[in-house]
C-alpha positions as CSV (number, residue, x, y, z in Angstrom):
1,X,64.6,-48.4,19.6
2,X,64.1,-45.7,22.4
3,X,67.5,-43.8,21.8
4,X,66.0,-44.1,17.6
5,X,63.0,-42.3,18.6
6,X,64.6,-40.0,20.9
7,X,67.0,-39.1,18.3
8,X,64.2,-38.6,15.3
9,X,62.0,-36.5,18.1
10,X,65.3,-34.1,18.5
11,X,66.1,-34.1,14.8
12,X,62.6,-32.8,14.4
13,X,61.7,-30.4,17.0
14,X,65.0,-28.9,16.6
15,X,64.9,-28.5,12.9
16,X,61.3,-26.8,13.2
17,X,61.8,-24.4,15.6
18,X,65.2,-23.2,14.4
19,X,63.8,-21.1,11.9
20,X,61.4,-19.1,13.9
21,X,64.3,-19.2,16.4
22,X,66.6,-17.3,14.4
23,X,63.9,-15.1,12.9
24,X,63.6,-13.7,16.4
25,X,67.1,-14.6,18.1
26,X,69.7,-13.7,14.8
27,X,70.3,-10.1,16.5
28,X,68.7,-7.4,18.5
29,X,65.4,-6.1,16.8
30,X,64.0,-3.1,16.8
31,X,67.6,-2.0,17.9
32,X,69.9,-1.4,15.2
33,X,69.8,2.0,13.5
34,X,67.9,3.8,16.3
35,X,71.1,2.9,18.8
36,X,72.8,4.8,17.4
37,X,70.3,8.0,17.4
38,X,69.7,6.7,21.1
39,X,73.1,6.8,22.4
40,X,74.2,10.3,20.7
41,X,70.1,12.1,21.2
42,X,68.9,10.4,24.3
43,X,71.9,9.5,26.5
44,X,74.3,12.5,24.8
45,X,77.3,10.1,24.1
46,X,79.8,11.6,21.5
47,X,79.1,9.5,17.8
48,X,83.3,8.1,18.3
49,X,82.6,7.1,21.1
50,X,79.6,4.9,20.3
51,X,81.9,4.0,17.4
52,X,84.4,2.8,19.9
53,X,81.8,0.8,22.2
54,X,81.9,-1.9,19.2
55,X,85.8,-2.1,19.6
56,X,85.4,-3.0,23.3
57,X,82.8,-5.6,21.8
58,X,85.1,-6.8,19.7
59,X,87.8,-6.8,22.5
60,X,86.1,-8.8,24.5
61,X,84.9,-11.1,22.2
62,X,88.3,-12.1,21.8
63,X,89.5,-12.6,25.3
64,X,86.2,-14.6,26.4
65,X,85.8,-17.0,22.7
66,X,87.7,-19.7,24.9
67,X,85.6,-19.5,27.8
68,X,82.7,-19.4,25.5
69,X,83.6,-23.2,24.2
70,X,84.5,-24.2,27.2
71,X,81.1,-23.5,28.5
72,X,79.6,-25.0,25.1
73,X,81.2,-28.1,26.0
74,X,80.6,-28.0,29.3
75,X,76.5,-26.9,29.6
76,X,75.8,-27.9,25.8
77,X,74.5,-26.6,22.7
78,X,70.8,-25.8,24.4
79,X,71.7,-24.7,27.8
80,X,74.6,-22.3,26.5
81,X,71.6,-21.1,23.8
82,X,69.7,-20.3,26.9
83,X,72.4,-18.5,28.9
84,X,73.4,-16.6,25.5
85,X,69.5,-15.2,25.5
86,X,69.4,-14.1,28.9
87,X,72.7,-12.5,28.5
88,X,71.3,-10.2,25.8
89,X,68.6,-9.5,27.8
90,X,71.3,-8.0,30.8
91,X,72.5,-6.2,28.0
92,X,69.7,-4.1,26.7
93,X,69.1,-3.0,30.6
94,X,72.4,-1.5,30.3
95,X,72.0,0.2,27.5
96,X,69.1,2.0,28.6
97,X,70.5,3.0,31.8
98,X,73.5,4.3,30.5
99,X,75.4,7.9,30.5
100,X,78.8,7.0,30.0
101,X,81.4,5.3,27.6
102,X,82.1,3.6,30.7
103,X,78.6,1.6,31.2
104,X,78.6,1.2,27.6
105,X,82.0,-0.8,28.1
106,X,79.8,-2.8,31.0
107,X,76.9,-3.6,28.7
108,X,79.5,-4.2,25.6
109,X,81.0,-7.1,28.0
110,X,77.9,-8.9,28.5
111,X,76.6,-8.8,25.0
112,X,80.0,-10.3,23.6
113,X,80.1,-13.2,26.3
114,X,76.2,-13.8,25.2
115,X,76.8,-14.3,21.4
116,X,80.4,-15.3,22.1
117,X,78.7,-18.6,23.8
118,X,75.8,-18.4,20.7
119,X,77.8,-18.1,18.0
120,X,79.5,-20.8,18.8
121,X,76.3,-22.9,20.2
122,X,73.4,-22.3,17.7
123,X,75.1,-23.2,14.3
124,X,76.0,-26.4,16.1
125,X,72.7,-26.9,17.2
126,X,71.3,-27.1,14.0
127,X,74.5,-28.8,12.3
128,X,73.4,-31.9,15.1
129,X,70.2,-32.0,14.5
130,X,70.3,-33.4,10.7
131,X,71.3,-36.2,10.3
132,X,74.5,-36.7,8.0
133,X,74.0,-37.5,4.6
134,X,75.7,-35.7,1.4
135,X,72.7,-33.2,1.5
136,X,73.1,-32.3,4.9
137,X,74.8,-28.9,3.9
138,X,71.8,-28.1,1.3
139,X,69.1,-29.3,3.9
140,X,71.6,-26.7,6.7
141,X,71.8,-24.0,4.1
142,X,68.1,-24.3,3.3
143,X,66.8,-24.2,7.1
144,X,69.5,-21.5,8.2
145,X,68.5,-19.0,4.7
146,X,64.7,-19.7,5.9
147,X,65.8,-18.1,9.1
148,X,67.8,-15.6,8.0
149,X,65.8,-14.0,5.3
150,X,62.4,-14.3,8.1
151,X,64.5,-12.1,10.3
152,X,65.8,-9.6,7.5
153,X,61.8,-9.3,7.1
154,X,61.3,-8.7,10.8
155,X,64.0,-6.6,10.8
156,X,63.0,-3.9,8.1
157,X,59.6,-4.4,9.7
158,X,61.2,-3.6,13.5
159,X,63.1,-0.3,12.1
160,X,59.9,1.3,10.4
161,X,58.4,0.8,14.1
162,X,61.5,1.7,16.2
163,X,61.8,4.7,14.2
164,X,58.4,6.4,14.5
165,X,58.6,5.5,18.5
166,X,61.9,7.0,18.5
167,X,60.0,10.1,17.4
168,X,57.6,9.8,20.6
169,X,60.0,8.2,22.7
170,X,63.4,7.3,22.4
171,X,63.3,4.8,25.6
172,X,60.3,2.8,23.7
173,X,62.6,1.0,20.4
174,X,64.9,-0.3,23.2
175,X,61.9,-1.4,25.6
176,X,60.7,-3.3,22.7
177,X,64.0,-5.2,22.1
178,X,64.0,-6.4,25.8
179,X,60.6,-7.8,25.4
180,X,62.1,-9.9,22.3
181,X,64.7,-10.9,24.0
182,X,62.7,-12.4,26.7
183,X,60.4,-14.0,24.3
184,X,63.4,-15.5,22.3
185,X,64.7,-16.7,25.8
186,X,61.4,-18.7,26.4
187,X,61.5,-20.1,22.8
188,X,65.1,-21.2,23.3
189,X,63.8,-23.6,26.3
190,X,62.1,-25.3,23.5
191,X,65.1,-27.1,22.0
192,X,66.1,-30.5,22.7
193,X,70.1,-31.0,23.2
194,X,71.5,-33.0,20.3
195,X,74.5,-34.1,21.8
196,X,74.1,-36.4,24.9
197,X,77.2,-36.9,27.2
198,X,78.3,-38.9,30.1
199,X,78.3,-37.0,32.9
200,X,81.7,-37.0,35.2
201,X,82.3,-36.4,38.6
202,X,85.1,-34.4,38.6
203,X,84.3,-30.7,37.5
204,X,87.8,-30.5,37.1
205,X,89.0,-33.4,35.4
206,X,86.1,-32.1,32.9
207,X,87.0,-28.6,32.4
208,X,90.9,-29.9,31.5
209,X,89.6,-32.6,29.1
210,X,87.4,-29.6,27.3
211,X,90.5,-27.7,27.4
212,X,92.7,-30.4,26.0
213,X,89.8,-30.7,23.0
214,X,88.9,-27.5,22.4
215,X,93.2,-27.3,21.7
216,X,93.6,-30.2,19.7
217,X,90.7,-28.3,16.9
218,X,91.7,-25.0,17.1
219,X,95.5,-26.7,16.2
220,X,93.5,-28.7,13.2
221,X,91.8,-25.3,11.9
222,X,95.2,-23.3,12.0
223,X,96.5,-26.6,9.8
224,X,94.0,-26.2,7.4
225,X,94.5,-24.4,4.8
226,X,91.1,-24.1,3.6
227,X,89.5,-22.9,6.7
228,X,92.7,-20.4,7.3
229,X,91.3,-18.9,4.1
230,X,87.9,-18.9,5.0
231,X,88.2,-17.6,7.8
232,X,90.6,-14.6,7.2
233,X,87.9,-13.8,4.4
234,X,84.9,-13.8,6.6
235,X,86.4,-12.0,9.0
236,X,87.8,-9.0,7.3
237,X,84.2,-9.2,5.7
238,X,82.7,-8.7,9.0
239,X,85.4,-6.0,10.1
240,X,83.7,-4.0,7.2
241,X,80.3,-4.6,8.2
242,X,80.8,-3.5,11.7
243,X,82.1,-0.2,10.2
244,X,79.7,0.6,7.8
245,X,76.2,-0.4,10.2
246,X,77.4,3.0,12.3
247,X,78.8,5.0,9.6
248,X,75.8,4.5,7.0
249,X,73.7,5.7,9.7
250,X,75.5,8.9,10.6
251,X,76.2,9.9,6.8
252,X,72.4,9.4,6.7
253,X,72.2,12.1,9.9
254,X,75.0,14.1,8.6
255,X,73.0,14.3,5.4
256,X,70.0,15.6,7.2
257,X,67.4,12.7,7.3
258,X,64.9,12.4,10.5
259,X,64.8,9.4,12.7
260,X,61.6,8.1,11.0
261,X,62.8,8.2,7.3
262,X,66.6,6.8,8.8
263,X,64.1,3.4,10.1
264,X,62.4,3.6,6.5
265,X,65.4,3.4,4.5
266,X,66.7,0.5,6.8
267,X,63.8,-1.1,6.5
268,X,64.4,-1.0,2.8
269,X,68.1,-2.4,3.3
270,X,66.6,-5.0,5.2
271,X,64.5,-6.6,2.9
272,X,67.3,-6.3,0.8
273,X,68.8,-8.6,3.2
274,X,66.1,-10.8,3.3
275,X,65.8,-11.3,-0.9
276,X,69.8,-11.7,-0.8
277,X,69.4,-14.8,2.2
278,X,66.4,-16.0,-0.1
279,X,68.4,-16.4,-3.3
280,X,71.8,-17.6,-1.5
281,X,71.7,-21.1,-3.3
282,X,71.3,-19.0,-6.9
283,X,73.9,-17.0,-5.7
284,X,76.3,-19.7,-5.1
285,X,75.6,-21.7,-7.9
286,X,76.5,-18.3,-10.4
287,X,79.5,-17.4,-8.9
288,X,80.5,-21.0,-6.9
289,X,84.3,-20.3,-5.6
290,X,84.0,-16.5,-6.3
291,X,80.7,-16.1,-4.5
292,X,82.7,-14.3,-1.2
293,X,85.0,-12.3,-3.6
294,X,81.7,-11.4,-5.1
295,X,80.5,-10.2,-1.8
296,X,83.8,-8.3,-0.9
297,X,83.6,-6.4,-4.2
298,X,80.3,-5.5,-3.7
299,X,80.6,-4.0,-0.2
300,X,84.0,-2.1,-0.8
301,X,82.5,-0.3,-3.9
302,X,79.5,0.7,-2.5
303,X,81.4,2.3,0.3
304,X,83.7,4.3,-1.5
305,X,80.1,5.1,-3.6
306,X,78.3,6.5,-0.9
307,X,81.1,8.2,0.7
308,X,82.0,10.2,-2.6
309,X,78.2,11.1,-4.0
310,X,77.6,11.2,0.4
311,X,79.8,14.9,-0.1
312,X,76.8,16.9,-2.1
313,X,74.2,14.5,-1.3
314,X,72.6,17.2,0.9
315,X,72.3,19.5,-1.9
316,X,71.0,17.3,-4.8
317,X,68.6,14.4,-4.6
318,X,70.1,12.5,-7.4
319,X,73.4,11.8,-5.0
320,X,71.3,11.4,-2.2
321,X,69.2,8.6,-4.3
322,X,72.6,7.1,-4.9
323,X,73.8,7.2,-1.3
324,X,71.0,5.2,-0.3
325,X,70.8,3.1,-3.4
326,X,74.5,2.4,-1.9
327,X,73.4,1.3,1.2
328,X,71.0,-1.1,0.3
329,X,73.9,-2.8,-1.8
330,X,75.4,-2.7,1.4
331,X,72.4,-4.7,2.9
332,X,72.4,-6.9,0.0
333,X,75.8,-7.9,0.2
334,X,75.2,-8.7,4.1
335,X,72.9,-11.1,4.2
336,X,74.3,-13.1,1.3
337,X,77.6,-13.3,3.2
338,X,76.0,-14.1,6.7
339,X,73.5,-16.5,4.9
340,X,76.8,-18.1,2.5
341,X,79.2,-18.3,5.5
342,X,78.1,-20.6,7.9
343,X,77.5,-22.9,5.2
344,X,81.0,-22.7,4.0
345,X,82.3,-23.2,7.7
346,X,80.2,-26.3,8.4
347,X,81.6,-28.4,5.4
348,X,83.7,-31.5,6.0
349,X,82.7,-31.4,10.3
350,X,80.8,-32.9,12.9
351,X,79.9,-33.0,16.5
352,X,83.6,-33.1,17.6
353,X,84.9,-30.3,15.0
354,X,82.3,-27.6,14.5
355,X,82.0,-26.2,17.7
356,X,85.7,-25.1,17.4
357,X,85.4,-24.1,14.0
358,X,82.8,-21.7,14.8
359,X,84.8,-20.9,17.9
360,X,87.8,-19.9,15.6
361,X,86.1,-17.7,13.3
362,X,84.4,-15.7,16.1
363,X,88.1,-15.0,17.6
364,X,89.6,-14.2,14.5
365,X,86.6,-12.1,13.5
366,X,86.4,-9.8,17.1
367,X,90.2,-9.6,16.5
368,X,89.6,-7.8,12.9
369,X,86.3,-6.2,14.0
370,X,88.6,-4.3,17.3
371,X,91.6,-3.2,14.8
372,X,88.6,-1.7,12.1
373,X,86.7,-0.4,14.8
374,X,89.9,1.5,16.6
375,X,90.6,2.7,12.6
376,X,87.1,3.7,12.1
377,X,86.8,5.6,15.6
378,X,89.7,7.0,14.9
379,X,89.1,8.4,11.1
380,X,85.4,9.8,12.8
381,X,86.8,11.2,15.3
382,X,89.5,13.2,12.4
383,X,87.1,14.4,9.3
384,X,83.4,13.5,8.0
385,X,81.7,10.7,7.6
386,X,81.4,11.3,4.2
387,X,85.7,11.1,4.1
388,X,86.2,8.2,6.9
389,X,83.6,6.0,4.0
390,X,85.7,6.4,0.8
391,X,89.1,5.5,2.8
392,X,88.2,2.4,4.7
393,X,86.3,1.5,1.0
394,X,89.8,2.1,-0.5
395,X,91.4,0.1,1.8
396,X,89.4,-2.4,1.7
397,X,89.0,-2.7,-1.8
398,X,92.9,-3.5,-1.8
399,X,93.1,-6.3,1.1
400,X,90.2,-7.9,-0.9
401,X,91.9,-8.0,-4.2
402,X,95.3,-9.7,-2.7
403,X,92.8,-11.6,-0.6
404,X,91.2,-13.0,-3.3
405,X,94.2,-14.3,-5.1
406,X,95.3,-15.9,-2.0
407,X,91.8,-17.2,-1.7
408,X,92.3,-18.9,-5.4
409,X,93.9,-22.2,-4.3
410,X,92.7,-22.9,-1.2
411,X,88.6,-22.7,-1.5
412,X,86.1,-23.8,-3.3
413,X,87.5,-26.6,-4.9
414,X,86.6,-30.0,-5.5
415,X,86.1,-33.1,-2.1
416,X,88.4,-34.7,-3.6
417,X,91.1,-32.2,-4.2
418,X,91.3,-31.5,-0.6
419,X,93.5,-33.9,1.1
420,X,92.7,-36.4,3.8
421,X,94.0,-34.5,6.7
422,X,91.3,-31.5,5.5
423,X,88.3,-33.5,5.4
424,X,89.5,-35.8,8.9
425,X,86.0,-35.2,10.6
426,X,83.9,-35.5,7.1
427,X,80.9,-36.8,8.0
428,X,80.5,-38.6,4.4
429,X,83.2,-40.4,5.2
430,X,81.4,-41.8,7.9
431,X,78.1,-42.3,6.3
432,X,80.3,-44.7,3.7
433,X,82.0,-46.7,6.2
């Protein structure tokens, strides 16, 4: 009756303060946007270069998303939320002591190990806390979009702030991230570990038998061909969301616009966001297995959009209305995909599954997000903004379209059209037997 209790206390303390959680904790507020003015004004760092700062995120995103199970499995879902949080606050000390590509590299280490270990720990939180039932993934999607779309409001409400301190102070934005962060960190304490394990006595033994585990699901995701899909889709969606949250913003300074009206306009964009992560489920339901083409279409387009009116936009206020009309379709389409994603990811898992599926898309996604981000340093670095926008829109625009088709098949179908070997660690299954 105890471990009942226990288990309804967790399911509920857990499931209430996610939202507020992930309102706070989704990314770095009162960050984004005025980084970039911060690293290039402030600390005199070339715009490439902080263009290539995310490709050493993404680098080592990649080379520490093993480590980062491991200690998922090892600590579990709350402790690894904790050290996640306090990474991020190591981070933004960095950032404002920096000079150099070099301590940008230092503080792009520590924020990849800290949402390398949360990106992997807080979806799985929440996906233990409910308890399984066939409306477990409405009753995830429902709680996750309530979090999302509060922090797509916090957000918009962050940049219009960030950018009139920037004005004062450039140093103050990023002082107010690090007090977030340390509030988030506090919050996270909060949460009550969903999974309980045995405790063994050999550290070793342990680490080898998360090893042999995390193996065996990262060989069941590269079986399946529906998260293969998945996966390559979200990622190359998040390769060209990496690019275009620093090149929207220097098209924006390359057009001319001040710091202030820069954190106006992304406020705007973000509650964009936060109406897209609102009306996810009546997003879905429209466009059901073509909601992430959908979302690919709609972020290509706009790209190659802004960067072709972005040429005269400094001349005529129609094309600058369309530029920035551009990028809040740009907004739009980001927090339906982040708010749609998870979702799709979580489907047909449970406690011994998810963690690697999560774990999976993070490494394929850093290993997409370094390859755009060397291309889009590289095309900044060559010509304008303006340019380097309608070529990766282009290109994109193509892999989405053969994407798509190969998407056709594999996604979106049916329970029962997926064989028995896709939906192994189904928790329906269980809830029947």
């Amino acid at each position: 009756m105890g471990n009942k209790e226990d288990m309804r206390m967790m399911r509920k303390t857990n499931m209430r303060i996610f939202p507020t959680y992930k309102r706070l904790a989704w990314d770095y507020l009162f960050f984004y946007t005025i980084d970039f003015l911060f690293l290039t004004q402030i600390k005199g760092i070339s715009p490439s270069d902080v263009m290539l700062k995310s490709t050493f995120y993404a680098f080592f995103s990649i080379i520490l998303q093993l480590p980062a199970n491991v200690i998922v499995e090892f600590l579990g879902r709350k402790n690894s939320v904790i050290l996640g949080n306090v990474l991020s606050c190591l981070y933004m000390v960095i950032i404002m002591m920096s000079g150099s590509l070099l301590d940008l590299i230092i503080a792009e280490f520590f924020s990849a190990m800290s949402f390398s270990i949360k990106n992997v720990a807080e979806p799985s939180l929440l996906n233990e806390s409910i308890p399984p039932s066939r409306y477990k993934s409405q009753i995830y999607s429902r709680i996750s979009a309530k979090g999302a779309s509060g922090y797509y409001l916090f957000n918009a409400i962050s940049k219009v702030i960030a950018g009139a301190l920037f004005t004062i102070n450039g140093y103050l934005p990023v002082a107010l991230s690090l007090i977030v962060l340390v509030i988030v960190t506090i919050l996270s304490i909060g949460f009550i570990e969903p999974i309980k394990k045995k405790k063994k006595g050999n550290a070793i033994l342990m680490y080898k038998v998360e090893m042999r585990n995390v193996k065996e699901g990262f060989t069941f995701v590269l079986k399946s061909e529906r998260l293969k899909a998945l996966i390559l889709c979200a990622s190359l969606i998040y390769a060209l969301l990496s690019i275009l949250q620093t090149y929207h913003v220097s098209l924006q300074e390359d057009i001319g616009l001040s710091s202030f009206v820069i954190g106006i306009i992304a406020a705007i964009g973000g509650l964009a966001s936060s109406y897209a992560s609102k009306k996810q489920a009546r997003f879905h339901n429209k466009f059901r297995n073509q909601s992430l083409f959908t979302i690919c279409m709609i972020l290509s387009i706009s790209t190659i959009i802004a960067g072709l009116f972005g040429i005269k936009a400094e001349q005529y206020i129609f094309l600058l209305l369309i530029v920035i009309l551009s990028f809040f379709i740009y907004n739009f389409g980001m927090g339906m995909f982040h708010t749609i994603i998870d979702k799709y990811l979580r489907n047909f898992s449970n406690e011994k599954i998810d963690t690697k599926i999560f774990a999976a898309y993070n490494l394929f996604r850093s290993v997409f997000r370094m390859l755009a981000g060397l291309l889009a340093s590289f095309l900044l670095d060559k010509m304008t903004t303006t340019y380097c926008m309608m070529i990766i829109g282009i290109l994109f625009t193509i892999i989405y379209i053969l994407l798509g088709k190969y998407m056709k098949t594999r996604v979106g179908l049916n329970p029962e059209e997926y064989s028995n070997e896709e939906r192994k660690y189904d928790e329906l299954n269980q809830v029947k037997e």
